[in-house]
VOPAGU-2260 file (C-alpha; in pm, 1 decimal, decimal comma):
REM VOPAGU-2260
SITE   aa  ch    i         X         Y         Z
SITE  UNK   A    0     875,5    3655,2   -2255,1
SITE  UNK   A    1     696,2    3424,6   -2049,1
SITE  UNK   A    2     818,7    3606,5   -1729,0
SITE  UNK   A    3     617,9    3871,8   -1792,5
SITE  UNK   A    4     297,9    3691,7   -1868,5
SITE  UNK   A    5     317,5    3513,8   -1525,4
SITE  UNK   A    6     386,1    3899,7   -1372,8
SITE  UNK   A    7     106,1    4056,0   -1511,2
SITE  UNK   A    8    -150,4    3795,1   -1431,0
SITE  UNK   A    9      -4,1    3806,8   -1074,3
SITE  UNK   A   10      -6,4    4142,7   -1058,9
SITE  UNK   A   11    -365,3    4122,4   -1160,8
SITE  UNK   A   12    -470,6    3858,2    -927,2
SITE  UNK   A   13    -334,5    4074,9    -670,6
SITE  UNK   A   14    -461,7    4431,3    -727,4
SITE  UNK   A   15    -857,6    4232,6    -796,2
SITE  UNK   A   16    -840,8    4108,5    -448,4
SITE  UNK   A   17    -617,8    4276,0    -245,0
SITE  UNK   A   18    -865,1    4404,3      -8,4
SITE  UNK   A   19    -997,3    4048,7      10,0
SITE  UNK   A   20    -622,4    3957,7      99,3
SITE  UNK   A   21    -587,6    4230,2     402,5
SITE  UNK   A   22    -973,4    4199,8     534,0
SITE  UNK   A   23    -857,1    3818,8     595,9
SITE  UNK   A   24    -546,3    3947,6     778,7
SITE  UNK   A   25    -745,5    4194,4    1005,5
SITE  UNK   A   26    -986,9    3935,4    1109,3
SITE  UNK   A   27    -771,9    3598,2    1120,6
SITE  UNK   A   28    -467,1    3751,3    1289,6
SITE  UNK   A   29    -523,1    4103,1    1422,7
SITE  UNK   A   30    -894,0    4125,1    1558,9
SITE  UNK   A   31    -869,4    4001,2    1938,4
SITE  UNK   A   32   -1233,6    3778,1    1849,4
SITE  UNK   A   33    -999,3    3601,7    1580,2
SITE  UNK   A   34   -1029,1    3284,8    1752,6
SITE  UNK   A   35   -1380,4    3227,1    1573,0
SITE  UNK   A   36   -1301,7    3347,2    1214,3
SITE  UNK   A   37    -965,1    3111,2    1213,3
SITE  UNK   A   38   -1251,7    2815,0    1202,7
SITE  UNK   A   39   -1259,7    2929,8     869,6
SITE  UNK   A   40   -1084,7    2854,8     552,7
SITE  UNK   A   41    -743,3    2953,1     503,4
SITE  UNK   A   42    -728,4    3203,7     133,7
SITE  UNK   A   43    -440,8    3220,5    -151,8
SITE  UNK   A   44    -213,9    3526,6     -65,0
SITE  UNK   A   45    -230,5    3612,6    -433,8
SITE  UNK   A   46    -580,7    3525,8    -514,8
SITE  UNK   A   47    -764,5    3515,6    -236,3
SITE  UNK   A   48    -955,0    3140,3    -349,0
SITE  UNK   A   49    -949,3    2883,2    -103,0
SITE  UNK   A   50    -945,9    2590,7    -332,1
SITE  UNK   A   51    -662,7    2398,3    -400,7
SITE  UNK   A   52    -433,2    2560,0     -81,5
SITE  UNK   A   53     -89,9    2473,7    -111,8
SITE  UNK   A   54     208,1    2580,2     133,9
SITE  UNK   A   55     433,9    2854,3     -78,1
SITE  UNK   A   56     791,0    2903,6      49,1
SITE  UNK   A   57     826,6    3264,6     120,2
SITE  UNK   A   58    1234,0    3232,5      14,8
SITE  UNK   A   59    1214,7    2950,8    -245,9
SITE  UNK   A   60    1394,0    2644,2    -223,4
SITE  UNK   A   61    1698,4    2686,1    -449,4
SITE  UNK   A   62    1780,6    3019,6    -306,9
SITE  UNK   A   63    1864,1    2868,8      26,8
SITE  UNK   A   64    1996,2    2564,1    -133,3
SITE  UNK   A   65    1695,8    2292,5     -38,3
SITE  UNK   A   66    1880,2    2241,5     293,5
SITE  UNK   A   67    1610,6    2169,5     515,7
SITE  UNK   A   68    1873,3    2283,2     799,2
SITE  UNK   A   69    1911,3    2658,8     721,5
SITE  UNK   A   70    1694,6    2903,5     949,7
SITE  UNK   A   71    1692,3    3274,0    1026,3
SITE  UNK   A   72    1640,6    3432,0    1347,3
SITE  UNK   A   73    1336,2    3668,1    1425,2
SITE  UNK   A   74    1467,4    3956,4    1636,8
SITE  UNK   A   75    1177,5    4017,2    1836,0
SITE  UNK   A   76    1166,5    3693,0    2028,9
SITE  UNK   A   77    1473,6    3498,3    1913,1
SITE  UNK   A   78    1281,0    3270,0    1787,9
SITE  UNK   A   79    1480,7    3030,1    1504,7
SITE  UNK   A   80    1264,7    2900,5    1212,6
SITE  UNK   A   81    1391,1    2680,3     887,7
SITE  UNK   A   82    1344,8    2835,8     566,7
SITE  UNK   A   83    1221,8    2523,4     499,4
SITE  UNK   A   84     912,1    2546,0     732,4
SITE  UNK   A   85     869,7    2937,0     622,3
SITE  UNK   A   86     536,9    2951,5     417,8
SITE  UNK   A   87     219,5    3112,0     377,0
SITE  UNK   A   88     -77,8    2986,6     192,5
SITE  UNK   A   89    -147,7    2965,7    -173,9
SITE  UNK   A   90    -359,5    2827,6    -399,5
SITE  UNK   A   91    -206,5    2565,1    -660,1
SITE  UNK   A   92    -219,3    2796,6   -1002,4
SITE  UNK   A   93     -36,1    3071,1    -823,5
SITE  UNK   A   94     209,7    2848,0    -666,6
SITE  UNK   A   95     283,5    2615,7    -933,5
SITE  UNK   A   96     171,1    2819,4   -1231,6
SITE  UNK   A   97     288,4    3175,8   -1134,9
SITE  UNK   A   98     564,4    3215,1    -872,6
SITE  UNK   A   99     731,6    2878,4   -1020,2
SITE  UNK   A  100     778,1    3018,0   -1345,2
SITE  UNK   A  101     871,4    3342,8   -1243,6
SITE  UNK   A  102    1095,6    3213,2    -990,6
SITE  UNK   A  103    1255,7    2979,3   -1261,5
SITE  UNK   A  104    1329,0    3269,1   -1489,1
SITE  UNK   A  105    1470,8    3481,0   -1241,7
SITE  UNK   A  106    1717,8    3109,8   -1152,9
SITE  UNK   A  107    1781,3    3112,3   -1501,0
SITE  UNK   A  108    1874,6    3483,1   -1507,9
SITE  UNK   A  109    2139,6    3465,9   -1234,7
SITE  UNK   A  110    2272,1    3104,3   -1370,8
SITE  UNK   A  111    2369,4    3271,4   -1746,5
SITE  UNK   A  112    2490,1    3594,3   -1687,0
SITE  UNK   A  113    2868,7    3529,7   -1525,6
SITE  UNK   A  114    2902,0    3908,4   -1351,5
SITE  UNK   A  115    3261,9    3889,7   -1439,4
SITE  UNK   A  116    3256,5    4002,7   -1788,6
SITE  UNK   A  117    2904,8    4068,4   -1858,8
SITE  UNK   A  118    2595,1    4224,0   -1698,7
SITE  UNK   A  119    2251,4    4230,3   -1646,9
SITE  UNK   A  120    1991,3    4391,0   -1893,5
SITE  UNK   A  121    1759,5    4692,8   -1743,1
SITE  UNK   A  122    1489,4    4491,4   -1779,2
SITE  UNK   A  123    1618,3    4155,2   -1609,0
SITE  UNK   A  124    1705,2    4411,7   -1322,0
SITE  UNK   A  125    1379,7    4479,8   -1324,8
SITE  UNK   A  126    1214,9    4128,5   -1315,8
SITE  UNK   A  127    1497,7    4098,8    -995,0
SITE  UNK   A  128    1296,4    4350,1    -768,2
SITE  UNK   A  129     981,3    4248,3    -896,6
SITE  UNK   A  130    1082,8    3930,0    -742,9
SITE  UNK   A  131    1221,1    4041,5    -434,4
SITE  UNK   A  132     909,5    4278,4    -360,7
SITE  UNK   A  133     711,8    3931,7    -392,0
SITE  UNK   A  134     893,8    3787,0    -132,1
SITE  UNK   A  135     897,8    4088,6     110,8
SITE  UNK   A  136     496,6    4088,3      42,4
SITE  UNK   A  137     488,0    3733,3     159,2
SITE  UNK   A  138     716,8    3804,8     471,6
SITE  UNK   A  139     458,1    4017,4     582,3
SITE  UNK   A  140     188,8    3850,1     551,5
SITE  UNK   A  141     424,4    3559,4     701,8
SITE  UNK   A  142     522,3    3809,8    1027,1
SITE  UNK   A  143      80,9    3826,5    1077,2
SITE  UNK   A  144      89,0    3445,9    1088,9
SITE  UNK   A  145     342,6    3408,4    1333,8
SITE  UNK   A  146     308,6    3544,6    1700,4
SITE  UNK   A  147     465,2    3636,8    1985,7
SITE  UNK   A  148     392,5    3327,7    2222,4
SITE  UNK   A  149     655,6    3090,4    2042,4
SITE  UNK   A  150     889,6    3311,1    2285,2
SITE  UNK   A  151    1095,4    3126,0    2542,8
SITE  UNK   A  152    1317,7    3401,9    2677,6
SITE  UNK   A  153    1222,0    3637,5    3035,1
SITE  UNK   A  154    1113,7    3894,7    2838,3
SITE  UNK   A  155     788,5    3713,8    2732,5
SITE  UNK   A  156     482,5    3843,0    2830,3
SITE  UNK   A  157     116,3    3656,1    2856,3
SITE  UNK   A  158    -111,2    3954,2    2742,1
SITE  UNK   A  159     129,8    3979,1    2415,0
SITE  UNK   A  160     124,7    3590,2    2358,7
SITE  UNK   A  161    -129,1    3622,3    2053,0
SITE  UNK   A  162       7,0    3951,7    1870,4
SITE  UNK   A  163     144,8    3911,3    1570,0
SITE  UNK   A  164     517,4    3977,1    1508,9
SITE  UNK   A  165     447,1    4276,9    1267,8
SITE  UNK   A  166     253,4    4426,3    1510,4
SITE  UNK   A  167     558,5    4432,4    1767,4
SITE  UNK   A  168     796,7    4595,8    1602,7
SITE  UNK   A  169     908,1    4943,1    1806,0
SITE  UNK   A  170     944,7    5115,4    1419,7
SITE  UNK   A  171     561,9    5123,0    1425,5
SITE  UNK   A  172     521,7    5225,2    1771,5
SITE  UNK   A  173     331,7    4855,2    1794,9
SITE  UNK   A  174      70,5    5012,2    1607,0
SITE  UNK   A  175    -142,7    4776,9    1416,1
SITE  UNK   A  176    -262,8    5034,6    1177,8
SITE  UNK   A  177      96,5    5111,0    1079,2
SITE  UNK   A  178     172,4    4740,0    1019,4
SITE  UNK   A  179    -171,6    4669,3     823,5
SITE  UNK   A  180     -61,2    5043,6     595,1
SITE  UNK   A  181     291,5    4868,4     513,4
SITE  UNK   A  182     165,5    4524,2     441,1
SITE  UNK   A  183     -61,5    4745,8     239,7
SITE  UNK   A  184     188,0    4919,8      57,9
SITE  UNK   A  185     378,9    4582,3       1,5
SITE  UNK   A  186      98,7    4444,3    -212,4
SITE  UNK   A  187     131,4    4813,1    -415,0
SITE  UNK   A  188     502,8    4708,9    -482,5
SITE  UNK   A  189     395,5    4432,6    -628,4
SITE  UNK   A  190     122,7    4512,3    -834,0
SITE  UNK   A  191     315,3    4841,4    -978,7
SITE  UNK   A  192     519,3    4694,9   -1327,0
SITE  UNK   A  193     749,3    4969,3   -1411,8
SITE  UNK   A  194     997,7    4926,7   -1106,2
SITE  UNK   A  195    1267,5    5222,3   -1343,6
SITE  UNK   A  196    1236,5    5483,1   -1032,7
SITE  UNK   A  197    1358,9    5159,8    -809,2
SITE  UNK   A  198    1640,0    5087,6   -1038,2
SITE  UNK   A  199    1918,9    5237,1    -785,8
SITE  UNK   A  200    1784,5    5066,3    -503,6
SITE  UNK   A  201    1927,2    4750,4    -615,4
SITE  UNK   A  202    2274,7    4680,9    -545,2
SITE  UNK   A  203    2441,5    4398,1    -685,1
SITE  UNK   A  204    2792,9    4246,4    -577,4
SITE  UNK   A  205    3019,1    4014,8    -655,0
SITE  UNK   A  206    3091,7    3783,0    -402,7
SITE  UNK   A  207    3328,7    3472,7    -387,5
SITE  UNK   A  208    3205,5    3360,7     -39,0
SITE  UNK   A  209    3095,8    3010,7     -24,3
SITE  UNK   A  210    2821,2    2986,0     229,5
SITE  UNK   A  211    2479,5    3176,7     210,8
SITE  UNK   A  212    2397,4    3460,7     396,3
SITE  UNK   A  213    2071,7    3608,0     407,8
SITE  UNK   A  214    1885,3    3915,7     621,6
SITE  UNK   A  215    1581,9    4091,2     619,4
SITE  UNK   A  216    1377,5    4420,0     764,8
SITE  UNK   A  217    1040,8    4427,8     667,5
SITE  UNK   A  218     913,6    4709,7     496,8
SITE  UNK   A  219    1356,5    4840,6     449,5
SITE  UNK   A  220    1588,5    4613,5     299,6
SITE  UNK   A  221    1642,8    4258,8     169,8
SITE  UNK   A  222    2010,7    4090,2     157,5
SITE  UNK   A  223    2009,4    3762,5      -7,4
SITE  UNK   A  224    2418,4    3595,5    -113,7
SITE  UNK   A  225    2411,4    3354,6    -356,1
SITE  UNK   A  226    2727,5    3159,6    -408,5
SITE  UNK   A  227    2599,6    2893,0    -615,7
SITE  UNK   A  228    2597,8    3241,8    -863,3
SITE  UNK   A  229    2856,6    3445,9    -721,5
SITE  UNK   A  230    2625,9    3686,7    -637,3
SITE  UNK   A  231    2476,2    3889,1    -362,5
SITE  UNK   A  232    2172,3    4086,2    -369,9
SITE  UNK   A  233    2072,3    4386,5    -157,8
SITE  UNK   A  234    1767,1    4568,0    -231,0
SITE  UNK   A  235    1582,3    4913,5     -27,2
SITE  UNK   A  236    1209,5    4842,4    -101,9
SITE  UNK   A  237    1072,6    5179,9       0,0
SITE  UNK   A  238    1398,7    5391,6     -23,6
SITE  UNK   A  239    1559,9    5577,4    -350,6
SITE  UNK   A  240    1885,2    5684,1    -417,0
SITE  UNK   A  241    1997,8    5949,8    -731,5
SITE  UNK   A  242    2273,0    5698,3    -782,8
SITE  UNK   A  243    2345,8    5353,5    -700,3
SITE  UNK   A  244    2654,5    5427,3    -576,5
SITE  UNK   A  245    2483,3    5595,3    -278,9
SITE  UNK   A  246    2287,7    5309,4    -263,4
SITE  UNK   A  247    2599,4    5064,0    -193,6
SITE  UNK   A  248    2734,7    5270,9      51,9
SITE  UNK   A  249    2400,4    5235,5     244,1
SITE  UNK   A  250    2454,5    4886,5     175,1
SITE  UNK   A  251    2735,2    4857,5     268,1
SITE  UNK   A  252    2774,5    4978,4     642,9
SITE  UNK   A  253    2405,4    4783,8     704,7
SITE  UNK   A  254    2620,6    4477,7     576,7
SITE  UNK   A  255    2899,7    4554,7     755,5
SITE  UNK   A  256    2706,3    4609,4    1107,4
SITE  UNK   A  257    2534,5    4311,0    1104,3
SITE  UNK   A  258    2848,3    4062,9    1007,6
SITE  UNK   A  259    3067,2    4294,4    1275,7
């Protein structure tokens, strides 16, 4: 299947120059004598070229339904961003080439199967969490880019005005080191192809709500609800579970807190 042609060469282009990928992190968004190495080019978050730079949507365009009016909040600062306006550089042939296809195959997966008398294959669940590790690998690298002086509220401080957002999370005891090891460990997701041991981190549910809910936790979860396909997705990226059904309970209540 073509899907899996456009994984592997991704997941090639991504283990070849993945240190590449997190050296340009360190120095454009984490050293404090950044300022200097920013004057430089800007490098593909798959590839690490800097030819041929497009903008890549970190959630693509027909999951949030191209309206250019959607945004998510960023609990650290309250800050409210489009999904629109969420993107992180890469070059052309990975944007175009490699995430479109694959991100057209997994459209085309959730479009044909109808949940209410059929289901999904093992390996199209598969090809699901290989996408959705993609796009929790770009939300880091997207929480690097973005920093804490977009603030408005009291609780903004001057010194903190050019950390990066994955830096201040209290999870990581605002440890850079701990948020360069998960971004780290996000680029492993991707580049790993048998994703069998993840299976039962996926939960699927049906869902007949008509608007589009979404949530995120770097490095924990991913909820993504689909009603154009009746469909919700919540997925633990670095948590297992011997069953899924212990998996949707988890689910569940981290569902149910933040709707209640």
């Amino acid at each position: 299947m073509e899907i899996d042609v456009k994984l592997k060469k991704l997941r090639i282009q991504l283990r070849r120059n993945s240190k590449n990928i997190i050296d340009d992190v360190i120095n454009r968004n984490v050293s404090r004598s950044q300022n200097n190495f920013k004057l430089q080019k800007e490098i593909c978050a798959f590839c690490a070229t800097t030819s041929n730079l497009t903008k890549e949507h970190v959630i693509p365009r027909w999951v949030f339904e191209n309206c250019t009016k959607k945004f998510f909040t960023t609990s650290m600062n309250g800050v409210e961003q489009t999904y629109n306006k969420t993107t992180i550089p890469a070059c052309a042939d990975c944007n175009n080439n490699l995430l479109a296809n694959i991100e057209s195959q997994i459209n085309s997966i959730l479009t044909n199967i109808n949940l209410a008398d059929s289901f999904y294959s093992l390996e199209q669940i598969q090809n699901i969490i290989r996408w959705l590790e993609i796009i929790e690998y770009k939300f880091q690298l997207l929480e690097f880019r973005r920093t804490f002086n977009r603030a408005k509220s009291s609780e903004f401080i001057e010194f903190l005005k050019d950390i990066p957002l994955a830096i201040m999370r209290e999870e990581i005891e605002f440890s850079h080191e701990k948020a360069i090891t998960q971004l780290r460990n996000a680029q492993k997701r991707v580049t790993i192809k048998s994703k069998v041991k993840n299976l039962n981190s996926l939960v699927i549910f049906k869902t007949k709500n008509e608007s589009f809910h979404f949530f995120h936790n770097i490095n924990d979860f991913i909820f993504i609800e689909l009603p154009k396909f009746q469909v919700a997705l919540f997925y633990f990226y670095s948590r297992t579970f011997e069953n899924n059904e212990h998996a949707k309970d988890q689910a569940t209540k981290i569902i149910a807190e933040v709707y209640n």
